[in-house]
C-alpha positions in Angstrom: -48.9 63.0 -50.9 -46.3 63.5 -53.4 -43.1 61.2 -52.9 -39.8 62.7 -52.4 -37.7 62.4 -55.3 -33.9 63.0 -54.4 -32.3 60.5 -57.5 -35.1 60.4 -60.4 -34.5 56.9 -61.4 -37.1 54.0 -60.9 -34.6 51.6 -59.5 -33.7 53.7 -56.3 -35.6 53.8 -53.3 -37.9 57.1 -53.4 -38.9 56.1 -57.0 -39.8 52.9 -56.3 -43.6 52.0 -56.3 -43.7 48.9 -54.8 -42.6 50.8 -51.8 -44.4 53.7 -51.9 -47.9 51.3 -52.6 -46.7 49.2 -49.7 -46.5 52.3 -47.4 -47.9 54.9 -48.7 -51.5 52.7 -50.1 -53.2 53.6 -53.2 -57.0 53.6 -52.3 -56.7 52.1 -48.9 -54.2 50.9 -46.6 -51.5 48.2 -49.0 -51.8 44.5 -46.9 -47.8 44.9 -47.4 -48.5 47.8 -44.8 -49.3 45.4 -42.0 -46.1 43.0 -42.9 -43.7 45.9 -43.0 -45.3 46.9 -39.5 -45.3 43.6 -37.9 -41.7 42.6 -38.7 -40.7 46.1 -37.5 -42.5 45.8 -34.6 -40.9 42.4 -33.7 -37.5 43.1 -34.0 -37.7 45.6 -31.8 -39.6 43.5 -29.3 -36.8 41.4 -29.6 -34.4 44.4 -28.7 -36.6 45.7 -26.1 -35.8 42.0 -24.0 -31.9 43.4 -24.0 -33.1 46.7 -23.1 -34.6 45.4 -20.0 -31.8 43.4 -19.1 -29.7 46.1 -19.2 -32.2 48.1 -16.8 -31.8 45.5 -14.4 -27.8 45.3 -15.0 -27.9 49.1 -14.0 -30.5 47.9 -10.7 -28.1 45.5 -9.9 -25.1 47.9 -10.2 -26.9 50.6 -8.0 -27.7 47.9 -5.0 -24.3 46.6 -4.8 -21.9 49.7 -5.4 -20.9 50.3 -2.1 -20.3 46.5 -1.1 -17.0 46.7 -2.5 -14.7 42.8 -1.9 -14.0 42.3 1.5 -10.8 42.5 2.6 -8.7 39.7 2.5 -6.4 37.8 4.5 -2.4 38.6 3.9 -0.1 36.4 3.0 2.5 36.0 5.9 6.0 36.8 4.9 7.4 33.7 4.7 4.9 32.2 2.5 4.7 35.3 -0.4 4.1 33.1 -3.3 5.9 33.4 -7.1 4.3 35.9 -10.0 5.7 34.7 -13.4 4.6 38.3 -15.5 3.7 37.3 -18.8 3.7 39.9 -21.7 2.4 38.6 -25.2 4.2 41.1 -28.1 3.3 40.8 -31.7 4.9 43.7 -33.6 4.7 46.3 -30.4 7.4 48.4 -31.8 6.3 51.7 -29.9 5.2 50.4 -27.0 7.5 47.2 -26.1 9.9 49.3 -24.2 7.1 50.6 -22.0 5.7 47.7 -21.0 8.9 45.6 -20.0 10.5 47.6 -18.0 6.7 48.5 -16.1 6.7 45.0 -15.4 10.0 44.8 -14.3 9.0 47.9 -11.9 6.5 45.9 -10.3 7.4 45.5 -6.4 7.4 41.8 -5.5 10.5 40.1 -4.1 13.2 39.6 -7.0 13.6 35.7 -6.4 9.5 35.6 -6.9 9.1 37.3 -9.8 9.6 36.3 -13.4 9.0 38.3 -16.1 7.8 36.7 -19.9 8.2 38.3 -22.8 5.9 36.7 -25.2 6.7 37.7 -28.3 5.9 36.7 -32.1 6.7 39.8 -34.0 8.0 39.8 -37.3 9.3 43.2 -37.1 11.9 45.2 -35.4 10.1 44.4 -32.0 12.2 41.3 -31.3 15.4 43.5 -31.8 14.0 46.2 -29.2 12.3 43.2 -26.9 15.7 41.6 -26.3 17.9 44.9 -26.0 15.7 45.6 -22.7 15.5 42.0 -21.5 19.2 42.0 -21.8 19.4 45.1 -19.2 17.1 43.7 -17.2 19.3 40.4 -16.6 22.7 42.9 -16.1 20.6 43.8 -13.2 19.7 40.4 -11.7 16.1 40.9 -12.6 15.0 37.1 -13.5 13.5 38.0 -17.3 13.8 36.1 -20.4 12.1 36.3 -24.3 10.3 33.5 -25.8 10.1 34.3 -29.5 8.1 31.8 -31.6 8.4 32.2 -35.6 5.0 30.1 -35.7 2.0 32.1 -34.7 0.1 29.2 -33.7 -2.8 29.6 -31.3 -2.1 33.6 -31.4 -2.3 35.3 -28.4 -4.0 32.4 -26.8 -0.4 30.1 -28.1 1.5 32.5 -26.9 0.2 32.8 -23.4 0.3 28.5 -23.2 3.7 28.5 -24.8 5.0 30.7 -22.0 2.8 28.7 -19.5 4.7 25.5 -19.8 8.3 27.3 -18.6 6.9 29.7 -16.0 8.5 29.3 -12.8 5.6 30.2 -10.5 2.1 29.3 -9.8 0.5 32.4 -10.6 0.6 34.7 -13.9 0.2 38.1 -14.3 -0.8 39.1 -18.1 -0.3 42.5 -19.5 -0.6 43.4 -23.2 1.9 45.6 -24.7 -0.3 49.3 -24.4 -0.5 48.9 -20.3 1.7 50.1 -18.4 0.9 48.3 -14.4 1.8 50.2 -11.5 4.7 48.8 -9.1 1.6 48.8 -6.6 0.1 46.0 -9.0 0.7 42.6 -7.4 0.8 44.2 -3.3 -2.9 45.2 -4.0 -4.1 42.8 -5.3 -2.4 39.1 -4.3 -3.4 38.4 -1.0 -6.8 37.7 -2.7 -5.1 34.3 -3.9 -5.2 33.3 0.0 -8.9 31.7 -0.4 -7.8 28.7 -2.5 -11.2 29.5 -4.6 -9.9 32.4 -5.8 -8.9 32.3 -9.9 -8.8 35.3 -11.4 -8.6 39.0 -9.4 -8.9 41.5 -12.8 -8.3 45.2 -11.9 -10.1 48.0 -13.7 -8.1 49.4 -17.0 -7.4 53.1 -17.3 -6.7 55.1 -20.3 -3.3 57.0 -20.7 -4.8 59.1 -24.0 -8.3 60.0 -23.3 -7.8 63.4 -24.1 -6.3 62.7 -27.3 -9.6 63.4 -29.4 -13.3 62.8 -29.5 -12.8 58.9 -30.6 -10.5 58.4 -27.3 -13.1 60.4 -25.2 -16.0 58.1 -26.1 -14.1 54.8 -26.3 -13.0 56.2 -22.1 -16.6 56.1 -21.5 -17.9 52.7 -23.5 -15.1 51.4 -21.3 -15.7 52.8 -17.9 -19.9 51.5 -18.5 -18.3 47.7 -18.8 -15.5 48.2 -16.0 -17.8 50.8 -13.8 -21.0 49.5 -13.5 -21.2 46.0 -15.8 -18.6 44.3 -13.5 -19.2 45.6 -10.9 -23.0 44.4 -11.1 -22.1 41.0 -12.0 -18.9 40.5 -9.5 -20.6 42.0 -6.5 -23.9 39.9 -7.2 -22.3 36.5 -7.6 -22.9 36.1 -11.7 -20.1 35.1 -13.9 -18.1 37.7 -15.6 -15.2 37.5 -17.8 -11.1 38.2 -17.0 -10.5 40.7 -19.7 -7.4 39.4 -20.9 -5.0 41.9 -19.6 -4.6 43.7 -16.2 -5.3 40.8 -14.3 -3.8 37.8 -12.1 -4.7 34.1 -13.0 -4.0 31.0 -10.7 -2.4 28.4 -13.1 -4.0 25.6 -11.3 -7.5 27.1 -12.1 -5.9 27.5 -16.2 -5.2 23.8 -16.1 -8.2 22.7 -14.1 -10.2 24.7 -16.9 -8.4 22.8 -19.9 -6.0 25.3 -20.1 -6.0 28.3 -23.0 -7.8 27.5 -26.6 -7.6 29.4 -29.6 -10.3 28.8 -31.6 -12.1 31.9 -30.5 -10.7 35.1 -30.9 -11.7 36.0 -27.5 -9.5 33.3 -25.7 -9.8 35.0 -22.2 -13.9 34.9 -22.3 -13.7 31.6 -22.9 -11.2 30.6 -20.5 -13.0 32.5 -18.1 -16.5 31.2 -18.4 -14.7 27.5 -18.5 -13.3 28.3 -15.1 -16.7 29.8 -13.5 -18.4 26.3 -15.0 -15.5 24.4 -12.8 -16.9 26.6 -9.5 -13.7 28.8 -9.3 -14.1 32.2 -8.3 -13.3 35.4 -9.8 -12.9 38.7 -7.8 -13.2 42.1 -9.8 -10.9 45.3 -8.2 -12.9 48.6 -9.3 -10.3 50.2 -6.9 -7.2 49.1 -8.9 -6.5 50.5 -12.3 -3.9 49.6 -14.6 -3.3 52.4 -17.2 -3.8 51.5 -21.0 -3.7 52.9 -24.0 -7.1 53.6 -26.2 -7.2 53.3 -30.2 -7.0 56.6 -31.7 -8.3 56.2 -34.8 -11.3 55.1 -36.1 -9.7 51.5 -38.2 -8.0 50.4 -34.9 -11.3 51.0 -33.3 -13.0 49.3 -35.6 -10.6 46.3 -35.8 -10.8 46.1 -32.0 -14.3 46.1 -31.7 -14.9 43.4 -34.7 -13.0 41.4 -32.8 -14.0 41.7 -29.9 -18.1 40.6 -31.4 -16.4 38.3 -33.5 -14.7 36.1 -30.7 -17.8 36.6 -28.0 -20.0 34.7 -30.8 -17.8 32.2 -31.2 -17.6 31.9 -27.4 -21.7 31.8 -27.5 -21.6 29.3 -29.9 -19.2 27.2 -27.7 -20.5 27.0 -24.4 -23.8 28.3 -24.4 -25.5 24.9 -24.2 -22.7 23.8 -21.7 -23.8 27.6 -19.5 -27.5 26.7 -19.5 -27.3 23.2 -18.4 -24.9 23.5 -15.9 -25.8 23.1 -12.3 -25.9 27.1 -11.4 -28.5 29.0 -10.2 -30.9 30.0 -13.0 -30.4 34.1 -12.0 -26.5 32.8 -13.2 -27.4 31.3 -16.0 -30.0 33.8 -17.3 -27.5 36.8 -17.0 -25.0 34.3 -18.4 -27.4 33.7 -21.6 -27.4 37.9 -21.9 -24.1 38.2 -22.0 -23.3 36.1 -24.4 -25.9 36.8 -26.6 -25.2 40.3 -26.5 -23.8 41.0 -30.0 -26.3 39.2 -31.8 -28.4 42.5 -31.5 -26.5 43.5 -34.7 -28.2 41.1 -36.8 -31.1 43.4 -35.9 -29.8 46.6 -35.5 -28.8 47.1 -39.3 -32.7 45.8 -40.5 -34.1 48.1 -38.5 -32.2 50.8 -40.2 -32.9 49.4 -42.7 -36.4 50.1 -42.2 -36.4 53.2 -40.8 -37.9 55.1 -44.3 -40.7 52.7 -44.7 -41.8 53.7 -40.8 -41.6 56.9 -41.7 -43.4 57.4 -44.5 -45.9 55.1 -42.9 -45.5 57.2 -40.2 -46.0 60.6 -42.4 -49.2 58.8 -43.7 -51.4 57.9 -40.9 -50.0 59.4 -37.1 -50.2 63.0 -36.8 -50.6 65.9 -33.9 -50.0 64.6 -30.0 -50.3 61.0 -31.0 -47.7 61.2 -33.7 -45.5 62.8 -30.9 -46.4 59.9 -28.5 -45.4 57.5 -31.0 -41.6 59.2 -32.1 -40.8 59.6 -27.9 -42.1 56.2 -27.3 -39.6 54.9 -30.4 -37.0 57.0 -28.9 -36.5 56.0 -25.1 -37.3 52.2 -26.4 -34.6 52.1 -28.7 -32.5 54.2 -26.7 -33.5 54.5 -22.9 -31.9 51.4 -21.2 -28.5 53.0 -23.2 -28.7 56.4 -21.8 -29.8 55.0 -18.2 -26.3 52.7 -18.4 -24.7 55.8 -19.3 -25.5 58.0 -16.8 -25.0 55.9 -14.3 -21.3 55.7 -15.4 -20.7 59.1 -15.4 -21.9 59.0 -12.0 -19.2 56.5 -10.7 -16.5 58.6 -12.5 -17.2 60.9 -9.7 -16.7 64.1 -11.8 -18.1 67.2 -13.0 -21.2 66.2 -15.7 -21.1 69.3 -17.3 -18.1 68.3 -19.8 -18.9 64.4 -20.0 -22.8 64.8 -20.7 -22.3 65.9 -24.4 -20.4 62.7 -24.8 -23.8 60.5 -24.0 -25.1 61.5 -27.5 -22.1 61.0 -29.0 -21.4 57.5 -27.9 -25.0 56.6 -28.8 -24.2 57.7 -32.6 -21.0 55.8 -32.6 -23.0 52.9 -31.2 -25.3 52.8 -34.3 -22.5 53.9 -36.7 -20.6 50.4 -36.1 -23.5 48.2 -37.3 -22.0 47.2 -40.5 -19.2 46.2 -38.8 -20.3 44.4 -36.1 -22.8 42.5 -38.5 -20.3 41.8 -40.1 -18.2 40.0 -37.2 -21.5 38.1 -35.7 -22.3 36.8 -39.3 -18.4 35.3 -39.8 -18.8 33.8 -36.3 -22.1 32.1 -36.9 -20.9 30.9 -40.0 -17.7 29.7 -39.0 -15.2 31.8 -40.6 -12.1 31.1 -38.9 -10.0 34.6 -39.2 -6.5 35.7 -37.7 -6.0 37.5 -34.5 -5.5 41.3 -35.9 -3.7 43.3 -33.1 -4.8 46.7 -32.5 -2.6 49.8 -33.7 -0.6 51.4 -30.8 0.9 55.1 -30.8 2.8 55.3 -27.2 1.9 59.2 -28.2 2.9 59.6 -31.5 1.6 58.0 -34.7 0.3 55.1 -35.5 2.9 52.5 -37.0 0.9 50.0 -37.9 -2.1 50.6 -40.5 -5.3 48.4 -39.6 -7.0 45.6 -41.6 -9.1 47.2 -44.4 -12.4 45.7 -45.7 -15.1 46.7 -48.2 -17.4 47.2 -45.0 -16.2 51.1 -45.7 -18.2 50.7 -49.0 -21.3 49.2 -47.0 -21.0 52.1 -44.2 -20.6 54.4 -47.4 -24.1 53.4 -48.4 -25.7 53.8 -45.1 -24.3 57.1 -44.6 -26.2 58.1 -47.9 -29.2 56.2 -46.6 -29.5 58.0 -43.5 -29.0 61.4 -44.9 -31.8 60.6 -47.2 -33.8 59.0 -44.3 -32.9 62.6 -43.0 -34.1 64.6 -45.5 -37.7 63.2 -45.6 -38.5 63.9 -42.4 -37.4 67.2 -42.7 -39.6 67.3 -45.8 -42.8 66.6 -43.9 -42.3 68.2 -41.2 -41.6 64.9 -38.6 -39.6 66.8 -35.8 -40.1 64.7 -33.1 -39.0 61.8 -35.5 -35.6 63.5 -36.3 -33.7 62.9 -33.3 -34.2 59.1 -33.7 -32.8 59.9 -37.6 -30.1 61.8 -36.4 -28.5 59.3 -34.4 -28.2 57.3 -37.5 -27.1 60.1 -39.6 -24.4 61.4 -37.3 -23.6 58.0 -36.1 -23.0 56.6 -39.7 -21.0 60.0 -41.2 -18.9 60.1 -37.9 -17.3 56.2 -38.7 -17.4 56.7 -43.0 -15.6 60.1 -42.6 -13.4 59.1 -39.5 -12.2 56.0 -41.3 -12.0 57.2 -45.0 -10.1 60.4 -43.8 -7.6 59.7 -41.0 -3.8 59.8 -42.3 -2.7 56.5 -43.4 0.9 57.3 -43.3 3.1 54.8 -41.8 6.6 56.3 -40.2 9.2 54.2 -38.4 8.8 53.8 -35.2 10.3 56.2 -32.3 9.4 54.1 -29.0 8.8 56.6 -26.3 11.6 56.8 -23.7 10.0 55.3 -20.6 12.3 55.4 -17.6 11.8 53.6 -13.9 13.0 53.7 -10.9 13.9 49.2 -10.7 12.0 49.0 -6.8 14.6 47.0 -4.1 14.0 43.7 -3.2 11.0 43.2 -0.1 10.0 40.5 1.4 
């Protein structure tokens, strides 16, 4: 067998003998043959344990979807307890409007609810922030903005800043691309009866999910954690995590827990598994959403995502002794292990592309006919099978036509595997320790972004697996391994859609023109 040569030079891959004697032998089989196969073969044993974990999530889901909270006892009248509404802002130009005067929408009784805006922009924000908060008080609603010019703690300083001058003794928290419904706090309060009760999170919707295919996708990725991951955890009695927005918090249970930290990036995770260690309870609302905003391009999504694995490392590397010696069931503490572990699957996911032209050329050498098929289906539905079971079971909760959605299973799958690099990235700067600033997420409110995203040289790394996996492509299509190309697909697709949706989305930043967003200000109710 003649190798491929795509880049005649003896430095680059398909030109290099010590791979090709490695894979492809010279007499005989190359003992570098069985090392290449072995380490293959055990990281993805290693994957195969989160595959069947998230088989079992799915289970799980499926046994308890219809047992939905029970309802709870109402508050009487008289004894209607005080929401302080707590809004963190850092440079929300385009949406800050929105989101105030949502909050101030919200239909509670005016002497019980306070609204917080949380702010520590450096932009025009503050100017827009204060403009509506001084409306709001011309109305006798009881509002008021905390603006700190140190960033200390981020989010998580914020929220702890506002904390020590709320006024009631529970907090509703909002970021700045929600927009709650004045239903909000009458569905979901009366849960805060049973003294237990910490946290009630509702599920988030998504304003622009029609904006493009990035929005589309993300809709989905979303609706598998809200749709079927919470609800399998919540409804099962395993810990699962307030999400950091969209939700109601008992500030006896945030001070119980040791209050907010901020030396994760995912301060509400780590609050929330804190609390659950304490024996509070949390109750998840599938049946409540709270509209939100999705990223629209690719950076944001990116920089939402890295942080996102960043800070749940961190979080693992915090409590995960505390989580498996506590005094919980061991069901608890197993799921509890998975959950927190999750993201370390990137540290494999990027060597085993990484690997994926060795395979194949091993592959190419000695599987052929039925068994060669056998061998690409089996590598397919292991890598892949757990993922597409967890998706179609959230396309069945969206309770919709399939026909439209289906097409976005592969899709998400691709995007899944084109984020490596950057979600490598994020676990490796946790485990090591990197300490990094909270990077907020661009918002639109419908019209362009404002804000331009972080930017990193991981483009340059994504850049070069692109080019790997069209030349990962190209082989198999050069001998003839068919039932081995939708596996390389996946990457291909999956790497080109992130390279070319990051490297050619506008970067043009325009002043912000924040949306007109009028409410009707409800009356006061007992």
């Amino acid at each position: 067998m003649q190798p491929l040569t795509l880049i005649p030079h003896p430095t680059f891959l398909f030109e290099n003998s010590l791979l090709q004697q490695a894979v492809l032998g010279t007499d005989g089989a190359s003992w570098l043959v069985g090392i290449l196969a072995a380490v293959y073969a055990t990281m993805l044993l290693a994957l195969s344990f989160y595959g069947g974990h998230r088989f079992g999530l799915v289970r799980r889901w499926w046994r308890q979807r219809n047992n939905a909270p029970a309802t709870p006892q109402a508050f009487a009248a008289s004894a209607i307890p005080g929401v302080t509404v707590q809004l963190p802002l850092f440079n929300e130009a385009t949406v800050a409007e929105r989101v105030i005067l949502a909050a101030a929408a919200i239909d509670w009784p005016r002497d019980r609810l306070q609204i917080q805006v949380l702010d520590d922009s450096t932009d025009e924000t503050t100017t827009i922030a204060r403009a509506v908060v001084a409306r709001l008080k011309a109305q006798g609603i009881d509002a008021e903005l905390l603006h700190r010019t140190d960033r200390t703690g981020f989010k998580a300083g914020a929220l702890e800043a506002g904390l020590r001058v709320a006024k009631h003794p529970f907090v509703a928290i909002f970021d700045a691309d929600f927009v709650p419904q004045a239903s909000f706090l009458r569905s979901t309060m009366d849960h805060f009866t049973d003294d237990r009760v910490a946290v009630v999170q509702t599920r988030w919707g998504h304003l622009n999910e029609h904006k493009n295919l990035l929005t589309r996708l993300q809709a989905l990725m979303l609706d598998g954690h809200f749709r079927v991951e919470h609800v399998a955890r919540s409804r099962s009695g395993l810990f699962f995590n307030f999400n950091g927005t969209a939700g109601i918090w008992r500030r006896a249970a945030i001070a119980d827990a040791g209050g907010w930290h901020h030396e994760t990036l995912t301060e509400d995770l780590d609050l929330s598994y804190r609390a659950q260690l304490k024996g509070w309870r949390f109750v998840y609302r599938d049946d409540v959403v709270c509209p939100s905003e999705l990223p629209e391009s690719m950076a944001a999504f990116k920089t939402q995502q890295h942080r996102w694995a960043k800070g749940s490392i961190q979080v693992m590397r915090k409590l995960l002794p505390t989580v498996l010696g506590a005094q919980q069931p061991w069901f608890v503490r197993k799921e509890a292990f998975f959950h927190l572990t999750a993201n370390l699957c990137y540290l494999l996911a990027v060597p085993v592309f990484v690997f994926m032209l060795p395979m194949l050329m091993l592959r190419a050498r000695i599987v052929d006919g039925w068994l060669g098929f056998w061998v690409d289906v089996g590598m397919f539905l292991a890598v892949t099978g757990s993922v597409v079971l967890f998706l179609l079971a959230t396309l069945h909760t969206r309770g919709r036509k399939w026909s439209s959605d289906l097409a976005l299973v592969p899709g998400l799958l691709a995007l899944g595997t084109g984020l490596a690099m950057n979600q490598t990235r994020a676990v490796i700067e946790a485990m090591c320790g990197h300490r990094s600033a909270f990077v907020r997420t661009p918002k639109s409110s419908g019209g362009r972004v404002h804000y331009s995203s972080a930017k990193s040289m991981i483009l340059l790394a994504e850049m070069l697996g692109a080019l790997y996996s069209s030349a990962v492509l190209a082989y198999a299509l050069r001998e003839g391994l068919w039932t081995s190309l939708p596996f390389c697909a996946l990457f291909f697709f999956g790497y080109w859609q992130v390279v070319l949706g990051t490297a050619l989305e506008s970067r043009r930043a325009a002043r912000p023109v924040p949306a007109q967003f009028s409410v009707a200000l409800p009356n006061a109710r007992p």
